[in-house]
C-alpha positions as CSV (number, residue, x, y, z in Angstrom):
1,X,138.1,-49.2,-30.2
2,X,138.0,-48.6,-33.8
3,X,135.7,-45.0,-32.9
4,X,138.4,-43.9,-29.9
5,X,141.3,-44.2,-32.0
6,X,139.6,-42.0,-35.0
7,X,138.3,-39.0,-32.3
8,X,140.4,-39.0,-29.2
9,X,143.9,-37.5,-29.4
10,X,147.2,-39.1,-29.7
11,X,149.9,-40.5,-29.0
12,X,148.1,-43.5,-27.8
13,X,149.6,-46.0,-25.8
14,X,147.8,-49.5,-24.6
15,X,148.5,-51.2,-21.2
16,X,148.0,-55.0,-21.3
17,X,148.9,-57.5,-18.0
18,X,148.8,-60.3,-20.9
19,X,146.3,-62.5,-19.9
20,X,143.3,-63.7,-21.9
21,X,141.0,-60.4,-22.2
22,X,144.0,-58.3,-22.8
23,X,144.9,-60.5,-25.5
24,X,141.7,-60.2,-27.1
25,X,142.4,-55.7,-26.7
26,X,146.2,-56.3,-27.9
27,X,144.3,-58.3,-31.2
28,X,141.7,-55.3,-31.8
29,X,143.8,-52.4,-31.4
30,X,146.3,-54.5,-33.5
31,X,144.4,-54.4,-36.4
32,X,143.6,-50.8,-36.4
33,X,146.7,-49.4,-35.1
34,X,149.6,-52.1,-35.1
35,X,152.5,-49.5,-34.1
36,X,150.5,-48.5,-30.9
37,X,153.3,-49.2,-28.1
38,X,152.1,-51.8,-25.9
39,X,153.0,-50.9,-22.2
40,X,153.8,-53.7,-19.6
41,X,154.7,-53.3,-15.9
42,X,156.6,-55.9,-15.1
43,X,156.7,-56.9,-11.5
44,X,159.3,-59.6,-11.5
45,X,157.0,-62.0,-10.1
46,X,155.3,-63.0,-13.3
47,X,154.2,-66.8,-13.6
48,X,157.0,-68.3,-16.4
49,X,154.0,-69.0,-18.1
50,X,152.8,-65.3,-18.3
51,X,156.3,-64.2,-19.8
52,X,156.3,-67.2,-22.4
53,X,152.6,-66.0,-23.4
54,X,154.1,-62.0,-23.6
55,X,156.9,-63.9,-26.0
56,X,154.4,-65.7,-27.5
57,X,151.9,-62.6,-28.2
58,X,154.4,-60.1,-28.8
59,X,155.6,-62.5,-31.8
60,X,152.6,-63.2,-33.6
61,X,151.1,-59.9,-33.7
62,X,154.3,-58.0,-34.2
63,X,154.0,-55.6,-31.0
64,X,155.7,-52.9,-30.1
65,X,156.3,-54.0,-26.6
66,X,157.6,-51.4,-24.6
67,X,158.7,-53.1,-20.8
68,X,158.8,-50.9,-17.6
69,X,159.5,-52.3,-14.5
70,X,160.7,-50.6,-10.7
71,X,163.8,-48.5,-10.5
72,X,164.8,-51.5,-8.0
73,X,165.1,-55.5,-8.7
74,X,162.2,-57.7,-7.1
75,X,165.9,-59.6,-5.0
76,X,166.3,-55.6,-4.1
77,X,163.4,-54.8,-3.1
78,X,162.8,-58.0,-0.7
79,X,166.1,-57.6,0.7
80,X,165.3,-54.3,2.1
81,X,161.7,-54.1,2.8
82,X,160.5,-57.9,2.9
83,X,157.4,-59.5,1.3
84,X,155.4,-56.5,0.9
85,X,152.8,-58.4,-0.2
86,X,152.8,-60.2,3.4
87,X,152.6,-56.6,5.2
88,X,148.6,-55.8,4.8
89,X,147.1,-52.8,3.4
90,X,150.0,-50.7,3.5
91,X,152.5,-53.3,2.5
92,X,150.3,-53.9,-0.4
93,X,150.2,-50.4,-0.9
94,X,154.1,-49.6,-1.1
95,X,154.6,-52.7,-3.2
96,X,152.2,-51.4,-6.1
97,X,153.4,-48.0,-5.6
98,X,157.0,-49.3,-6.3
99,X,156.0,-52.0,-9.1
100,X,152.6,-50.6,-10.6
101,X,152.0,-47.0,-9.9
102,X,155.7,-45.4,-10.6
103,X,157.0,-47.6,-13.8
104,X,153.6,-46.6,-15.4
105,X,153.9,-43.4,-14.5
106,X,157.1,-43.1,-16.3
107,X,156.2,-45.1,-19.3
108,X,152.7,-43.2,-20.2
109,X,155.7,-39.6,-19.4
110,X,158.3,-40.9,-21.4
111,X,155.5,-42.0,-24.7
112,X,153.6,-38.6,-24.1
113,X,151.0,-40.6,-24.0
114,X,147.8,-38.6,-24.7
115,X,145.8,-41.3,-24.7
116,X,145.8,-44.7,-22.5
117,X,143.9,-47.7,-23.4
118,X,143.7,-50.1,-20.6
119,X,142.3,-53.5,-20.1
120,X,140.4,-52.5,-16.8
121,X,136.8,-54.5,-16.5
122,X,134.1,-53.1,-14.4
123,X,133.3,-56.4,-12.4
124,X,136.6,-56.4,-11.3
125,X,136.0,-53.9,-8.7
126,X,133.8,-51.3,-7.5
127,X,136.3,-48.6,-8.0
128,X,136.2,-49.6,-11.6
129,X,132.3,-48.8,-12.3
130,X,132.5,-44.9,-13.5
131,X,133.1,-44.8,-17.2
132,X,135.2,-46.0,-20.1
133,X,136.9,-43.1,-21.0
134,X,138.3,-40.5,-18.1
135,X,140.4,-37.5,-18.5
136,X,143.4,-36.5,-15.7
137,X,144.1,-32.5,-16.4
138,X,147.0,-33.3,-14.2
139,X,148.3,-36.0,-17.0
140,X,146.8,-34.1,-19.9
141,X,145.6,-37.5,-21.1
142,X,142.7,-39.7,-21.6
143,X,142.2,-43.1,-20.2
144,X,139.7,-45.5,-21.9
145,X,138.9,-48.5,-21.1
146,X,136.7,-50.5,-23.8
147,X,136.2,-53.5,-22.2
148,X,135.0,-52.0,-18.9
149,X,131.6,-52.7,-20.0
150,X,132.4,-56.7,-19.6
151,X,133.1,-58.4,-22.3
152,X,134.5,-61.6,-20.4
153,X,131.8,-63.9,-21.6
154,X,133.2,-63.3,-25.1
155,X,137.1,-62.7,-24.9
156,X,137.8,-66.7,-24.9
157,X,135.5,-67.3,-28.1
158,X,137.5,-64.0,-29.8
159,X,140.5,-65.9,-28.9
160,X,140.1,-69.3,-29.9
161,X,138.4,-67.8,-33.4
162,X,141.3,-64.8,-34.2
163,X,144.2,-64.3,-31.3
């Protein structure tokens, strides 16, 4: 963490979904770089526990929590489409789109983000296995993903000891 934020360009921006391994990212970028903004995508289907941990979090480590969510309201957008979520792959597909994909999108636009730091881990899919770091030339960034290589088996000791 400590080595990307010395040698890869900025502005740097960090993703987090708040749960426990991001909270252990949100700690260690924290102490190197506490004004990085801190970019959620909020679906509007968050468990109340999730949004009182983000409240929580965003407290005691003094974030700069910057909240994107879809152009329209979770009401909105299963008034006109349905549960997406209930439609299959391509349901699925439209409701990240609308809730993942597009407020990110604007969020890494509107921080010029140059550089993303995301809590991605390799074991959580295939897809996920390539590298740490990746560049889009169509983004002019760089992604990087420190805990890709799996530190799961140590993010709850981090957070009981530090977080």
């Amino acid at each position: 963490m400590a080595w990307a934020l010395e040698n890869l360009p900025g502005e740097y921006v960090l993703s987090s979904s708040f749960g426990i391994q991001a909270a252990v990212s949100l700690h260690l970028v924290n102490q190197i770089r506490p004004d990085i903004p801190v970019i959620l995508t909020d679906t509007g289907y968050l468990f109340p526990e999730t949004y009182q941990f983000i409240d929580e979090l965003t407290e005691k480590l003094n974030l700069n929590l910057k909240v994107y969510r879809a152009t329209e309201s979770a009401a909105w957008q299963e008034a006109r489409y349905g549960k997406l979520w209930e439609q299959g792959v391509e349901g699925i597909e439209k409701y990240n789109d609308i809730n993942k994909v597009e407020p990110m999108n604007r969020a890494l636009k509107e921080l010029n983000a140059q550089t993303w730091f995301a809590g991605l881990r390799r074991e959580q899919s295939g897809s996920r296995g390539a590298s740490a770091c990746a560049g889009d030339s169509a983004w002019c960034f760089l992604k990087c993903c420190p805990s890709s290589t799996g530190i799961t088996g140590r993010c709850t000791s981090i957070c009981k000891n530090t977080v």
